[in-house]
Structures are given as C-alpha cells and as structure tokens.
Residue frames as qw, qx, qy, qz and C-alpha x, y, z in Angstrom:
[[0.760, 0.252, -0.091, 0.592, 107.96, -32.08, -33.42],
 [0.403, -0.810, -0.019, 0.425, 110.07, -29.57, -31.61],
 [0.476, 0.676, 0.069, 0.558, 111.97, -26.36, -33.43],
 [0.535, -0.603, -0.066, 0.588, 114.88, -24.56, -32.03],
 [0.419, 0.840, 0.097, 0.330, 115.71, -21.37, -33.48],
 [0.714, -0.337, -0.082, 0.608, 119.30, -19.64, -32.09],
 [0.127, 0.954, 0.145, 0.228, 120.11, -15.79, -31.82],
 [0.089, 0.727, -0.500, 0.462, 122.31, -15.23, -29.28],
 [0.293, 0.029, -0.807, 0.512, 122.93, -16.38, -25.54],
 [0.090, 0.387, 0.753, -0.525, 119.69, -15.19, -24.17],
 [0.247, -0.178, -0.489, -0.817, 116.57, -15.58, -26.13],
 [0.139, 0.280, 0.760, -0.570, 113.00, -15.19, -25.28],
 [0.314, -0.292, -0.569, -0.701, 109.56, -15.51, -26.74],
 [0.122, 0.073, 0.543, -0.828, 106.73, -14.40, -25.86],
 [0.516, 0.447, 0.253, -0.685, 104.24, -14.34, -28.55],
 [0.250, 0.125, 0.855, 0.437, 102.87, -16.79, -31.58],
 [0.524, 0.467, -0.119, -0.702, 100.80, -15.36, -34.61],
 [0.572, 0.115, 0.792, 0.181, 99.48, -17.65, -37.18],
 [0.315, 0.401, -0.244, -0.825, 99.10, -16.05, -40.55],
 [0.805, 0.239, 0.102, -0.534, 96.11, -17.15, -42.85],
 [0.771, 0.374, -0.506, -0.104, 98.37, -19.29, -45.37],
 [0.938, -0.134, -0.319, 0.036, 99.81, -21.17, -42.07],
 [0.512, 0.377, -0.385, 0.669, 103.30, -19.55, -41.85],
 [0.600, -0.662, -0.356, 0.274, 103.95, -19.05, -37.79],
 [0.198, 0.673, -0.292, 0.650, 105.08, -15.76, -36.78],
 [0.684, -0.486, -0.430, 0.333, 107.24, -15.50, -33.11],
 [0.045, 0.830, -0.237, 0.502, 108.17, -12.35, -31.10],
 [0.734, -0.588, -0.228, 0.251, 110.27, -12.05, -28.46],
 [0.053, -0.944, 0.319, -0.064, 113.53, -10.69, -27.27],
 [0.886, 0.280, -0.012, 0.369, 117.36, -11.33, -27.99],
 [0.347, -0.849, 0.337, 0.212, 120.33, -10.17, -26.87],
 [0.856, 0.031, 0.315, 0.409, 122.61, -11.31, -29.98],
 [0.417, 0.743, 0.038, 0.522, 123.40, -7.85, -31.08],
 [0.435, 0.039, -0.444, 0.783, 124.79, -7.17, -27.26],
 [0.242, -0.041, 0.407, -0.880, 121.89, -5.48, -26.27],
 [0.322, 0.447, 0.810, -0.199, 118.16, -6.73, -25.72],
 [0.302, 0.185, -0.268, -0.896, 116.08, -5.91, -29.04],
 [0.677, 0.207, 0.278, -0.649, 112.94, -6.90, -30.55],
 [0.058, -0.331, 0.830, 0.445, 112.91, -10.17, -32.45],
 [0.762, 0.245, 0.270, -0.535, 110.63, -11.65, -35.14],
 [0.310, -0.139, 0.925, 0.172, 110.58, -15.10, -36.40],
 [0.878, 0.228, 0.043, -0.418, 108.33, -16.66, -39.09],
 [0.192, -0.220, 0.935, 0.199, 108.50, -20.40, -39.95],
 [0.259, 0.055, -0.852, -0.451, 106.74, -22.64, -42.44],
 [0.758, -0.333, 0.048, -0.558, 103.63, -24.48, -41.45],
 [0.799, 0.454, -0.391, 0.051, 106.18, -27.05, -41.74],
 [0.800, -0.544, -0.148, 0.203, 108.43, -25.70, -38.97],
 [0.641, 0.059, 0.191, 0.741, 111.12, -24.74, -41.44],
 [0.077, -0.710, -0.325, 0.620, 112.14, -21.29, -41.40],
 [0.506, 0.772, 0.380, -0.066, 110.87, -18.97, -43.62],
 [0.718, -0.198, 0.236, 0.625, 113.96, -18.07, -45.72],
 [0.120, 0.524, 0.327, 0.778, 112.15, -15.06, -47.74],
 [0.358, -0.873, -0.312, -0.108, 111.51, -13.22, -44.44],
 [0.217, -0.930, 0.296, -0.004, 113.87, -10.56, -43.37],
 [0.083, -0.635, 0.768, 0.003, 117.40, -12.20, -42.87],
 [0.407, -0.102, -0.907, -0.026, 116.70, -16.62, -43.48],
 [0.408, -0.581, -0.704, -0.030, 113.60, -16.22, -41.24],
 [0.496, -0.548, -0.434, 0.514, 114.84, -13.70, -38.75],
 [0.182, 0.784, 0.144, 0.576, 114.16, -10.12, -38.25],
 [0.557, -0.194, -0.371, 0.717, 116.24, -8.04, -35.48],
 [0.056, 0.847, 0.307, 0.431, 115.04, -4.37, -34.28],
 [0.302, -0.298, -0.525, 0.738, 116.50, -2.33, -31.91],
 [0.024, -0.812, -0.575, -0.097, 113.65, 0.03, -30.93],
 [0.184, 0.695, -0.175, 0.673, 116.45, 3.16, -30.36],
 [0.478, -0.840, 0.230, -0.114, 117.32, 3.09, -26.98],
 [0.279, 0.718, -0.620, 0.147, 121.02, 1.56, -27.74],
 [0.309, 0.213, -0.901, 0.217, 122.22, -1.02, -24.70],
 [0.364, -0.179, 0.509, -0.760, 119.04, -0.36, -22.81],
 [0.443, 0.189, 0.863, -0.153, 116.39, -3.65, -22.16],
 [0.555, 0.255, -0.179, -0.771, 113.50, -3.94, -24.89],
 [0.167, -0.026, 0.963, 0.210, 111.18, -6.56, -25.11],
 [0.507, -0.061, -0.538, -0.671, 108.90, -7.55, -28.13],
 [0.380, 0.054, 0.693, -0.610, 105.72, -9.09, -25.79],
 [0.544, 0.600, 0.498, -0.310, 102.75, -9.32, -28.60],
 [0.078, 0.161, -0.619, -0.765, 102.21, -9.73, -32.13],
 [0.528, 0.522, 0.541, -0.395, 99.29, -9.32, -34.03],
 [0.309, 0.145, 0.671, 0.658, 98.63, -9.87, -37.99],
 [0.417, 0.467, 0.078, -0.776, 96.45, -6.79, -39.78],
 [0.678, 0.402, 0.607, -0.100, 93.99, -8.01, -42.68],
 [0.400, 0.851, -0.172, -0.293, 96.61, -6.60, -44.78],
 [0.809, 0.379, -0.257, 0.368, 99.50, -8.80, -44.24],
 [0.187, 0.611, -0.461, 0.616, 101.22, -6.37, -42.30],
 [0.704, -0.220, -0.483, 0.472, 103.03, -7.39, -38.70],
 [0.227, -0.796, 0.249, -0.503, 102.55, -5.33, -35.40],
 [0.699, -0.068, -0.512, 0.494, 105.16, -6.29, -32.86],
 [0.168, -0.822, 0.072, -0.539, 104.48, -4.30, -29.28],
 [0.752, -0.357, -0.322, 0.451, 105.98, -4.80, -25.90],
 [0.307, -0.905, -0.111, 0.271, 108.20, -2.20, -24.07],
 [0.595, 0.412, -0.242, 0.646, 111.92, -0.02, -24.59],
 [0.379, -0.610, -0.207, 0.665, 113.91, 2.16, -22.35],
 [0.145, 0.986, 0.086, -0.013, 113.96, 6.17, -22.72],
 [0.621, 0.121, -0.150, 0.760, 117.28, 7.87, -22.47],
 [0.116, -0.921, -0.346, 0.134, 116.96, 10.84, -20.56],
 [0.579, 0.565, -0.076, 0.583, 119.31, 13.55, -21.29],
 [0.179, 0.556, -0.806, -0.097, 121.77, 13.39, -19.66],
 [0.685, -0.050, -0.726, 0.023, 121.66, 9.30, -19.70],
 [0.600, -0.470, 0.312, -0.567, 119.96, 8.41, -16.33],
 [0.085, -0.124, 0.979, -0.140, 121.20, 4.95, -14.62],
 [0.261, 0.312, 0.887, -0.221, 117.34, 3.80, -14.28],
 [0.331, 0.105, -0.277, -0.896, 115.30, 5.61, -17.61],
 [0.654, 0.229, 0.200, -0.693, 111.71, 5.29, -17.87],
 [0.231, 0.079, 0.893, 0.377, 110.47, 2.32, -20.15],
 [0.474, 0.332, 0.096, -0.810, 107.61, 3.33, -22.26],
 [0.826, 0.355, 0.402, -0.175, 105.25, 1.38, -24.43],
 [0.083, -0.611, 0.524, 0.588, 106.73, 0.39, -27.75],
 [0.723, 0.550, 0.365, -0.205, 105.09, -0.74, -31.20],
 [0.019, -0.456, 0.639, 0.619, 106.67, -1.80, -34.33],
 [0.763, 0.446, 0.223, -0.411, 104.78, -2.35, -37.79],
 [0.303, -0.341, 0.715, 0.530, 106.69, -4.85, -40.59],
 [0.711, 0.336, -0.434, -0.439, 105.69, -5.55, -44.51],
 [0.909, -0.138, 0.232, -0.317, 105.10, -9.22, -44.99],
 [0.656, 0.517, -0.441, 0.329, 108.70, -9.55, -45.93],
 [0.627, -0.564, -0.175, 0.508, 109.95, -8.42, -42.27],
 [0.275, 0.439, 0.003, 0.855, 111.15, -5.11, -43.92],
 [0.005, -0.498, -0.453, 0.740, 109.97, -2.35, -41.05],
 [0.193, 0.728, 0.597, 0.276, 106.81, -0.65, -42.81],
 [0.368, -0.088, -0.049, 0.924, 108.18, 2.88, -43.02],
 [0.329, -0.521, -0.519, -0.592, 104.51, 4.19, -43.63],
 [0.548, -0.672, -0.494, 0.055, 104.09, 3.85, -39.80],
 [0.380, -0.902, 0.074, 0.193, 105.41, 6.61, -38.11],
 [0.039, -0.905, 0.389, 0.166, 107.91, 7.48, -40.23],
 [0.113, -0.598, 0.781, -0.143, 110.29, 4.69, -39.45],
 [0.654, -0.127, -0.653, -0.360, 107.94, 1.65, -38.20],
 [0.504, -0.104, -0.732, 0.446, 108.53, 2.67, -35.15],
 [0.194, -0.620, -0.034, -0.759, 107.19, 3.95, -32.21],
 [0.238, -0.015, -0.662, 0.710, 107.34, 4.85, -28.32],
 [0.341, -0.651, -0.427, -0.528, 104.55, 5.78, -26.28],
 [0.067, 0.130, -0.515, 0.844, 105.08, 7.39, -22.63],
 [0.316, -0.522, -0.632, -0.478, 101.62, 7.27, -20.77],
 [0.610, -0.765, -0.185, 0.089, 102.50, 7.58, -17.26],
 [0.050, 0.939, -0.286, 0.184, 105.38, 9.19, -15.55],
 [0.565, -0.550, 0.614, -0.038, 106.70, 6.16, -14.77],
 [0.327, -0.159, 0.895, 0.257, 107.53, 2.44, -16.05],
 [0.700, 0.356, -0.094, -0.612, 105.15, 1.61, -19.42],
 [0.352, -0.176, 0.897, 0.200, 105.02, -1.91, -20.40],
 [0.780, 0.250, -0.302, -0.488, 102.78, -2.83, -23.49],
 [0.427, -0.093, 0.898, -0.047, 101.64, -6.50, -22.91],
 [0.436, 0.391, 0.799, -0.135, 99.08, -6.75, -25.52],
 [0.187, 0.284, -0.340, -0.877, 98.14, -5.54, -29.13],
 [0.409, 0.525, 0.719, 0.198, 95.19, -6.40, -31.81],
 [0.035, -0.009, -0.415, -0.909, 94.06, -4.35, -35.05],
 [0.467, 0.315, 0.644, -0.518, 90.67, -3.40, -35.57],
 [0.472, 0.536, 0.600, 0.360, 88.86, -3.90, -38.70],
 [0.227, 0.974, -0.006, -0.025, 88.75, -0.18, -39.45],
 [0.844, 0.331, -0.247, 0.343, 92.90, -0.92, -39.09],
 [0.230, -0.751, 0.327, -0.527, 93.73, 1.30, -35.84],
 [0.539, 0.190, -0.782, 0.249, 95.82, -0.70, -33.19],
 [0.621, -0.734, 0.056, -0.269, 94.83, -1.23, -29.40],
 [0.353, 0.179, -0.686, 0.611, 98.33, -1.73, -26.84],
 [0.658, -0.691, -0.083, -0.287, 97.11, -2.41, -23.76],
 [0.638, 0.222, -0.463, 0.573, 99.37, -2.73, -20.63],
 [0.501, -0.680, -0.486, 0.224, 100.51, -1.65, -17.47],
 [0.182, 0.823, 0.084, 0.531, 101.14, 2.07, -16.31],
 [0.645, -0.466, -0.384, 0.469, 103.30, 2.32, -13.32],
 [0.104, -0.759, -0.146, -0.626, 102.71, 5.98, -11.71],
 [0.149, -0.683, 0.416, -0.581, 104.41, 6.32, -8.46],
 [0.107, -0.210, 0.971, -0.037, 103.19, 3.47, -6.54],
 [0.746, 0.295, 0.391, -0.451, 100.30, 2.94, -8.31],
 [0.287, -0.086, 0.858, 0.418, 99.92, 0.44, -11.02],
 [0.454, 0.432, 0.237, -0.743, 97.79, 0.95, -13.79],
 [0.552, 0.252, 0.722, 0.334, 95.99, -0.61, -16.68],
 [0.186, 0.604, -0.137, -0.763, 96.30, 1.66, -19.61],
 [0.620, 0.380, 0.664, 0.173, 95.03, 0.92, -23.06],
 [0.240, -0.585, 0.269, 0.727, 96.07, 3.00, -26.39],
 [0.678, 0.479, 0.524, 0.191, 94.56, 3.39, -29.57],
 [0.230, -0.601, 0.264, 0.719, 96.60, 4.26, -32.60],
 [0.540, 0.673, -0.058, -0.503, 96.02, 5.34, -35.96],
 [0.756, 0.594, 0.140, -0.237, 96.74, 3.58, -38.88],
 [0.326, 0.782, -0.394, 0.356, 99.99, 5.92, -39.80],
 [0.613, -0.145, -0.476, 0.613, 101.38, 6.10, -35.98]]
C-alpha cells in the first residue's frame, strides 16, 4: 500500500528508520514553514500516522539559520529510544552573506519527537569542518552511545570525506 504524508509545497525524504516495536520513522526536508527545515515523520507499522509523536505524527525543526536551505539527510535510532536526525544548515555570517557556508548539522529527539534538550543544550547542533560547504550524509550511534556524521567537506576545490564523532551530550 502507498502513504502520502503533506507539509507544504515542496517536500522531501531522504531517510527511513525502523524502530524495534515497528513504528517507521522518515526524515527529510519541508518548506511548509516558508523556509526549508528539518522534518520527522513516524507512522504505525500499519502506515497510519503516529498521532502521539510530536504534532499528529509530524515534527518540524528549523536548525537556526532562519530562510536559509536545511536538509534532514539521515536518521538513526539509539538503543535508548532516542532519534538522531543529521544532514546539513546554512551559517549566517555577520553581516548576512548572499552565499553562507553550510555546515554539518545533527539533531537528537525523545521518543515523543520533543527535541532532547540534554544534547547540546537545545538538541541541536552545527558542526563547521572545513572552510567551505559541509554536508552530513550519514549518521549511526555506537553502542558506547557516541554518534558518527560522516559526509562531504568541500575546501576550496577540493572535496572531502570527513567523518565526526560526537559525544553523547553534543
């Protein structure tokens, strides 16, 4: 069977988790708050969405860079329950630059969709690695619970594969 889910005028997924009891977590990216933020879905094993997650199924982040691009790329489920959602945001430079840096970008949720304010502060978090574009394409937890973001690292005109391991906290 086939499930549509509707945000805005231009959605996009990238990534499917399966948590142990069945329930399907999607990331991707949405532009129904007017700008491109991070978006997680969970549905039923059923299909139906999960109406005791964040908002009737849907959870909306903007990762703090305001109208600038951000997309959620990778999700991974920790052997707590808790939801890591990584992929990329723009910087703002100060003053606001027409073309700002993107840098890696990693959000952690309780198994409600609440952001997990235990992670850095907030549940968020940015990572710069190079001096240029940062894209996080990939995440996974390790059993000790530290995250790995892996991605590309774009450094003048080189292109790099960069890989990040974070604590626990953030």
């Amino acid at each position: 069977s086939n499930v549509t889910t509707t945000f805005g005028s231009t959605d996009h997924v990238y990534s499917i988790a399966v948590q142990p009891d069945g329930k399907i977590l999607v990331a991707g990216t949405s532009s129904a708050g007017g700008s491109p933020d991070f978006v997680l879905v969970r549905y039923n094993a059923d299909g139906s969405l999960d109406r005791d997650f964040g908002i009737d199924g849907k959870v909306t982040t903007d990762m703090g860079s305001g109208l600038r691009q951000e997309e959620a790329l990778a999700v991974a489920i920790q052997s707590d329950g808790k939801i890591v959602v990584a992929g990329y945001t723009a910087i703002d430079a100060t003053p606001p630059a027409q073309d700002p840096s993107e840098t890696f970008a990693l959000a952690r949720y309780n198994s409600d969709g609440s952001l997990d304010t235990s992670f850095s502060g907030d549940g968020k978090l940015t990572i710069a690695v190079g001096s240029g574009d940062d894209y996080g394409t990939s995440v996974s937890v390790q059993a000790d619970g530290k995250i790995l973001l892996t991605g590309t690292s774009f450094t003048g005109s080189n292109d790099d594969f960069a890989l990040v391991r974070i604590n626990t906290d953030g």
